[in-house]
N, C-alpha and C positions, 0 to 999 in steps of 0.2 A: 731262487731255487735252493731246495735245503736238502741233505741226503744225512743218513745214519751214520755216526760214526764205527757202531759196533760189527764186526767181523761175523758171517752168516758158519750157523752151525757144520757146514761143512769144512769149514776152514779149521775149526778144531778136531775135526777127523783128522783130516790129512795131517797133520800134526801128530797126532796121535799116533797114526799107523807111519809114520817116519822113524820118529824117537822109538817104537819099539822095535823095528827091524835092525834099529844099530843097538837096540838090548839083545836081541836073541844072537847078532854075530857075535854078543859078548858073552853071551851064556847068564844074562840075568834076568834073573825073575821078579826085581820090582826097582823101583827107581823111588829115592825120596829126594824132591829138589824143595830147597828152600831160599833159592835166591828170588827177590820179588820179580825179574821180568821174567826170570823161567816160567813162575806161579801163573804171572798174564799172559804168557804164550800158552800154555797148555789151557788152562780153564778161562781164560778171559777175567780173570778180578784182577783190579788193579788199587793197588791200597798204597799208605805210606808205610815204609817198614819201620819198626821201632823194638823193643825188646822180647816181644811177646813173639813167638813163633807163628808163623803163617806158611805151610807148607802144601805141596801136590806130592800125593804118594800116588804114584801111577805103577799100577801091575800091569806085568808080559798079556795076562789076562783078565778081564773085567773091568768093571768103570773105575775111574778115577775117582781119589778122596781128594777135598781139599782139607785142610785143617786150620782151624781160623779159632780165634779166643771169641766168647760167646757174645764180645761189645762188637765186632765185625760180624757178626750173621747174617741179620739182617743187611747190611751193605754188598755184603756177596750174592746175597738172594737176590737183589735191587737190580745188578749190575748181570743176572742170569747166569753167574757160574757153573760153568761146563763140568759139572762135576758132583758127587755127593756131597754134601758140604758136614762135617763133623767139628762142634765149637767143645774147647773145652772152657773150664768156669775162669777162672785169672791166674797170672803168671807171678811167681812161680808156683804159687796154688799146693793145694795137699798132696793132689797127684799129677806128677809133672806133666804136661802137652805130649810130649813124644809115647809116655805111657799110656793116656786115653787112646793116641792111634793107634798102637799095638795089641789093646785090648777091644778094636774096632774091624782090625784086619785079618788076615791068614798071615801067616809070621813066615815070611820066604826064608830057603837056604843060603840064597843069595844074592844079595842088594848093593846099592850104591849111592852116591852120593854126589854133589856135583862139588869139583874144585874148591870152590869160593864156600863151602860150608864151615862153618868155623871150628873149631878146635872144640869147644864146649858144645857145642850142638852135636856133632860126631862121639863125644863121650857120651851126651843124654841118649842119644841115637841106641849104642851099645847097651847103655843099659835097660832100654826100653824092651830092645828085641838081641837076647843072648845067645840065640841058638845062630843065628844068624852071620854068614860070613859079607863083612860092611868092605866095598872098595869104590875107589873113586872112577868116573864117567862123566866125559864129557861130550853123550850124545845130544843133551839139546841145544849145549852151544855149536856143535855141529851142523846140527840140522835148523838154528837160526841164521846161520851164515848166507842161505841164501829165500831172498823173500819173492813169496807167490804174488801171483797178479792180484789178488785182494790186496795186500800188502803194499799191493806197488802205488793201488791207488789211491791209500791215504798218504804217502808218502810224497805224491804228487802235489795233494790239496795242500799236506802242510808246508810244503815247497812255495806256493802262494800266497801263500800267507806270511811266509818269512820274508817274501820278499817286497810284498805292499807295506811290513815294515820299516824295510830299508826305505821306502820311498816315503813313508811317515818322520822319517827322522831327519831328510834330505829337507822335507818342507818346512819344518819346523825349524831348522838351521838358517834357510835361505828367508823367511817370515823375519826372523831378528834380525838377519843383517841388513835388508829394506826398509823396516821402521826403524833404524840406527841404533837400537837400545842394545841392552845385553846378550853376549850371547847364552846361550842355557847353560847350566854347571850339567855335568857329567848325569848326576842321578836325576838330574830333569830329565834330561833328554832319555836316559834310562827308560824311566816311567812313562815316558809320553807315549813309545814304543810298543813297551809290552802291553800298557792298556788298548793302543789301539790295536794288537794282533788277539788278546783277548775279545775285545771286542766284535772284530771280522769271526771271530771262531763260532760264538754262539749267536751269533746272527744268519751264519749259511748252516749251521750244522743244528743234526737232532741229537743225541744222545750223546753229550758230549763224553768223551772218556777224557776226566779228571786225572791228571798225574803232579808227581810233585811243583814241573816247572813245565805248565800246560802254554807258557809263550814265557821267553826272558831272553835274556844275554845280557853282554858286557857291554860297554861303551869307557874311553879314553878317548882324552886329547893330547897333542905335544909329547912331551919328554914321558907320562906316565903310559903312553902304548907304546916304548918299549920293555913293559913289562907283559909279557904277554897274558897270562891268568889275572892280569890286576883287578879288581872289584872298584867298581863307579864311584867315586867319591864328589865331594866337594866344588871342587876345581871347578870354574867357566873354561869354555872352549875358546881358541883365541884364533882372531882374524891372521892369515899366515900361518898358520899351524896347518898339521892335520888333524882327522879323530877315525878313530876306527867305532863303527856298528857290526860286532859280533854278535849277533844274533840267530833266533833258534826259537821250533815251534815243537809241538807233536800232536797231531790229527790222530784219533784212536790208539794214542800209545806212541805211532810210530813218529819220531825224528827225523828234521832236517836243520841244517845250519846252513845260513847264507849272511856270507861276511864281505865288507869291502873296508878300505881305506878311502878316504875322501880331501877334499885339499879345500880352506879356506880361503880364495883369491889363487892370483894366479903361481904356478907351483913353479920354486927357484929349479935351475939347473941340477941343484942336488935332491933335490924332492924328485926331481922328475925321475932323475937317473933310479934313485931306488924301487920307485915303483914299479918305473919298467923292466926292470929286470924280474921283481916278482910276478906281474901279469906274465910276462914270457915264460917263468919258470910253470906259473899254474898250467898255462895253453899245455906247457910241454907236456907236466904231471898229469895232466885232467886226458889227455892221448893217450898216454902209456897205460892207461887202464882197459887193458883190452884184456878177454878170456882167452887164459893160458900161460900169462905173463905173470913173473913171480912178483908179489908185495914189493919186498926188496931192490928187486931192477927196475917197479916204477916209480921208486922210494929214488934210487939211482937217478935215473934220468932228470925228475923233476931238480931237484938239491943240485947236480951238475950247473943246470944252469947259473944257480947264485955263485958258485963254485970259480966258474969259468969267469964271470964279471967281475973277480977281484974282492968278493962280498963273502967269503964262505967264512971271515969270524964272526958274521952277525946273523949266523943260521943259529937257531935256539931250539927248532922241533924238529920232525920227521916231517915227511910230506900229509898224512894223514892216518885215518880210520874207519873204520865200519862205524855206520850209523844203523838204527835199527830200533827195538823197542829200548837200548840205549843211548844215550845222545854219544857215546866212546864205549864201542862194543870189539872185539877182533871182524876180519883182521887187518893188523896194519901193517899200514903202508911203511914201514921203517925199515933198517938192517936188520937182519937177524930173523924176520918173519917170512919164510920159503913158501909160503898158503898159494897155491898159482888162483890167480882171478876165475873167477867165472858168474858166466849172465846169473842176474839176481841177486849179486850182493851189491850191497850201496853204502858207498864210504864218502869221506869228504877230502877233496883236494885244495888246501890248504898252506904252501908254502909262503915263509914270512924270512923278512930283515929286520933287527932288532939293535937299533942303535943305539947304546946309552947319551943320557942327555939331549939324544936330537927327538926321536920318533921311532914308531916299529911300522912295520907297512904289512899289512897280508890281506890275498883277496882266498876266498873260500866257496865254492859250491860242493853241492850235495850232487854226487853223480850215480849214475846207475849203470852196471857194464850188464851189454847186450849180447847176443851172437853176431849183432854186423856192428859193435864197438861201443864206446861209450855215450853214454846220455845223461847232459846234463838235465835236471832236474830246477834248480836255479837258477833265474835267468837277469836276474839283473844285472843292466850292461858292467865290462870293465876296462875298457877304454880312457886312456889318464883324462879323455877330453869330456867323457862321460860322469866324473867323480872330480871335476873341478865347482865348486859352490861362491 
């Protein structure tokens, strides 16, 4: 059985009529976002960003432009962009991209821009439309913060898919160690993974929505997972060790990550000990995400746990983040972030121990908070007797 991955025209209504209720409490008359998942939330294209501008200029009033260089048209057109679509010829070209749309639009008094627009693009911006008072708005990361039941149910599938991963990688580990030979290096087992979560993707799905990294993640053995960001190398995995599969999909765009730590034979006293304190800390962290409860005190509670076990110099991150059409979107689960929970947003609970020279350990799900509490989303077991190979 195979389903669409692309999102039904109504879903970019509601979208639509959201972000502009938080333009009119601001008093704007148009919005120009040029971050690429804003682009894919509002009109559904989803591209690789590069130099060339690709923007949604969305008015208080009337349809949506999108703005794409004339080698993406056809791609957008492909892909059913919710939107008029306006190309201009190449970049930086005679007449700059921001000045085709303003000689395409009604030229509002006053617009905005999202955050993360950069510095140079905000100049062209200016000079495009003079009359024009430009300030910064952050209603579609607002109004991405929390995802509709369409949303929820790609978020589901790619949840499945991250997680037959994990069990592609377990078999492949446990295959070498029965026939005695080697274990895989790092970027084997890497590869083995994400071809097979490629694989499962266009095998149950129609349309797939292509993004940068439509299935991947990290993999580490031993001493190099406790680096936590480290990129797969060289390295064989070794009997007595552990390896971490941090891994990650996205069905229609949307993001999930589902990570564990695993153990090569059986786990010494001090393997054990760490782990279990991180499985305890997740249980803990992966609770506290209930609506109404700030980022911060679920940030709190989960971290307490390493804290209290004697372990709090080998805390390296926050408990987690929003997931979303990015794989690290707000908000997060850290100090400092007061965001209170509520049903429909989906972050990842994530707390690790990072030991130099020995190992790092973290287990990860993708959870979804509800009105009667959290739901996980990933389900593979984390039980140290579960993650012994």
């Amino acid at each position: 059985m195979t389903f669409s991955q692309r999102l039904p025209d109504a879903f970019y209504a509601g979208a639509l009529a959201r972000v502009r209720a938080e333009m009119a409490a601001e008093d704007l008359s148009a919005l120009l976002l040029d971050d690429p998942l804003d682009v894919a939330y509002l009109t559904g294209f989803h591209h690789f960003p590069n130099e060339r501008p690709v923007a949604c200029w969305l008015p208080l009033d009337g349809d949506p432009v999108l703005l794409v260089p004339d080698l993406e048209r056809e791609y957008a057109q492909d892909q059913r962009a919710r939107a008029e679509i306006v190309a201009y010829p190449e970049f930086p070209g005679r007449r700059p991209p921001f000045a085709v749309l303003a000689g395409h639009v009604r030229r509002p008094a006053t617009a905005a821009y999202a955050p993360s627009t950069s510095v140079a693009r905000a100049q062209a911006l200016a000079e495009a439309f003079p009359g024009t008072r430009w300030s910064t708005c952050e209603a579609v990361g607002r109004v991405r913060l929390r995802k509709t039941p369409e949303e929820i149910t790609l978020h589901e599938e790619a949840a499945r898919i991250a997680d037959a991963m994990l069990e592609a990688g377990v078999e492949l580990v446990r295959a070498a160690l029965e026939a005695g030979g080697k274990l895989p290096a790092e970027t084997e087992l890497a590869s083995h993974v994400i071809g097979h979560g490629a694989r499962l993707m266009y095998a149950r799905h129609q349309d797939v929505v292509v993004v940068p990294m439509l299935t991947g993640g990290l993999v580490y053995g031993g001493p190099n997972s406790a680096q936590p960001h480290r990129l797969p190398g060289g390295d064989r995995l070794r009997a007595g060790e552990t390896f971490m599969l941090s891994l990650g999909c996205a069905v229609g765009g949307r993001f999930v990550e589902s990570e564990r730590t695993f153990v090569i034979g059986e786990p010494t006293t001090r393997q054990a000990r760490y782990y279990e304190t991180v499985r305890e800390a997740q249980e803990t962290g992966t609770e506290a995400l209930i609506a109404g409860l700030t980022c911060e005190e679920a940030n709190r509670r989960c971290l307490a746990v390493i804290e209290e076990a004697g372990l709090g110099e080998y805390i390296r991150h926050r408990q987690g983040h929003g997931i979303g059409l990015g794989f690290h979107e707000p908000p997060w689960l850290s100090d400092g972030d007061t965001t209170e929970l509520a049903p429909g947003m989906i972050l990842s609970s994530e707390p690790g121990v990072y030991v130099p020279g020995h190992a790092g350990y973290r287990i990860s799900d993708t959870v979804l908070v509800t009105e009667s509490g959290p739901r996980r989303l990933t389900a593979y077991p984390r039980e140290l007797t579960d993650v012994i190979i």
